[in-house]
C-alpha positions in Angstrom: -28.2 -23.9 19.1 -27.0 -23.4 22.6 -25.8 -19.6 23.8 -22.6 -21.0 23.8 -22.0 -21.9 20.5 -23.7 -18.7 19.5 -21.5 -16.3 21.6 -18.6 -18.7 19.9 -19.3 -18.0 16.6 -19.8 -14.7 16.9 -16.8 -14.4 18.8 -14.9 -16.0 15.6 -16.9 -14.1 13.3 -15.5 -10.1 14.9 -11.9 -11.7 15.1 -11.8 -12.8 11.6 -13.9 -9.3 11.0 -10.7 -7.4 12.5 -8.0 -9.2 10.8 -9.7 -8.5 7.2 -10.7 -4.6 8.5 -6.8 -3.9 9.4 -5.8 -4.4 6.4 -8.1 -1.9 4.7 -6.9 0.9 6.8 -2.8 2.2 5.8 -1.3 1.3 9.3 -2.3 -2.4 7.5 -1.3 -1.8 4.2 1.9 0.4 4.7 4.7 0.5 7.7 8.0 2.4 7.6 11.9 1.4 7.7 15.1 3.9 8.8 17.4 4.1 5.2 20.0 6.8 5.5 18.7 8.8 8.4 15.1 9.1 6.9 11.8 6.8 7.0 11.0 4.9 4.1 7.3 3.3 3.4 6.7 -0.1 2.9 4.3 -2.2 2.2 3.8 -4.6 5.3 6.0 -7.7 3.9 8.5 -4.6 4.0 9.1 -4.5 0.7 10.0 -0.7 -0.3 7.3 1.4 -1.6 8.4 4.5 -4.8 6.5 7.2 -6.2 6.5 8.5 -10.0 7.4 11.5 -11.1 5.1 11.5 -13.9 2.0 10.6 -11.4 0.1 13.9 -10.2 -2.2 13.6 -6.7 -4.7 12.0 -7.0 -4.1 10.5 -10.4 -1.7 7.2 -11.3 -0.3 7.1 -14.7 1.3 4.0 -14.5 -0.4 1.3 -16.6 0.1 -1.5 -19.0 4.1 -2.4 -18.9 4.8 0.6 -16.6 2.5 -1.2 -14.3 3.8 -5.0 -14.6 7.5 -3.3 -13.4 6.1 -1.5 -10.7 3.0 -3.0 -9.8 0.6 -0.4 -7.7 0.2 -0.7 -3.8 -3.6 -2.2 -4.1 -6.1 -1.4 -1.2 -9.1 -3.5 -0.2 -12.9 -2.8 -1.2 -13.3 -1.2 2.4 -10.1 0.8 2.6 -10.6 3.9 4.2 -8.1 6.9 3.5 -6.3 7.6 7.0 -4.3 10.6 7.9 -1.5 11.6 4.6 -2.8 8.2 3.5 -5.5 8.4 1.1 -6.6 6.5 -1.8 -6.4 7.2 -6.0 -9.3 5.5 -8.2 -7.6 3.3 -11.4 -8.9 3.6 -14.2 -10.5 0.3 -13.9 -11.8 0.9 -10.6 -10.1 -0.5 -8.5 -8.2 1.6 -6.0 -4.4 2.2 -5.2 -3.2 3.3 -1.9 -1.7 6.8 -1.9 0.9 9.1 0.3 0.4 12.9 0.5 -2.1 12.2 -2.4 0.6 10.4 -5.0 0.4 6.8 -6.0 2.0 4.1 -4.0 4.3 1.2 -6.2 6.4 -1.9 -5.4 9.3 -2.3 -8.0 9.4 -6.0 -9.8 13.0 -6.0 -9.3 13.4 -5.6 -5.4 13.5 -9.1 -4.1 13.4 -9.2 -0.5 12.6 -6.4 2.5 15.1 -3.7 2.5 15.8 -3.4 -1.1 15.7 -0.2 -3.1 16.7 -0.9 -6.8 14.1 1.4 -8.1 15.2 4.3 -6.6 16.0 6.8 -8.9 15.4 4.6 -12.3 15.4 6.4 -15.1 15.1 9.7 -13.0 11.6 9.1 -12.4 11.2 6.9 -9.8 12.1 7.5 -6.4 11.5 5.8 -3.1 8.4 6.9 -0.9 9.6 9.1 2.1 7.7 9.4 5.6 8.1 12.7 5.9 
């Protein structure tokens, strides 16, 4: 194998590296959008992100049918917490990306980027604020 082709594939090998590393980190995972004078987080389609009142940090308690309506904001095996973004173990172990320390969900009934249907359903669920 020549140098070449050596320097080549590593070359490939730290750019496909990156692309799957961004994504464990929140800038990857989560971005923000203006909505009434205030930043809303989203996930990075841009699909509005809520947080549950019944939720405590550091603790989701959203499963089964509460979790097929607003399915959690999932992070990556090597997610790393970053800044007011940290993450929450599941109860299955897999973990859920988290603002200020609560949960992170998508709503099933927001369709496209923008949308925010599930703020404020049944008094519970509100949208996930910057600040």
């Amino acid at each position: 194998m020549s140098t070449r082709t050596i320097l080549a594939a590593a070359a490939a090998l730290a750019l496909s590296a990156g692309a799957a590393l961004a994504e464990d980190y929140a800038g990857g995972a989560i971005k923000t959008m203006e909505s009434s004078g205030s930043e809303v987080l989203t996930d990075a389609k841009g699909m509005t992100l809520y947080i549950f009142d019944k939720d405590s940090a550091g603790m989701s308690n959203c499963y089964e049918q509460c979790a097929a309506n607003w399915p959690p904001l999932m992070a990556g095996a090597n997610a790393m917490a970053d800044g007011d973004f940290s993450l929450v173990e599941r109860k299955d172990g897999a973990k859920q990306w988290a603002h200020k320390g609560m949960p992170l969900y998508l709503w099933k009934n927001d369709m496209k980027p923008g949308d925010m249907s599930g703020d404020g359903v049944n008094g519970v669920w509100h949208t996930a604020k910057a600040d």
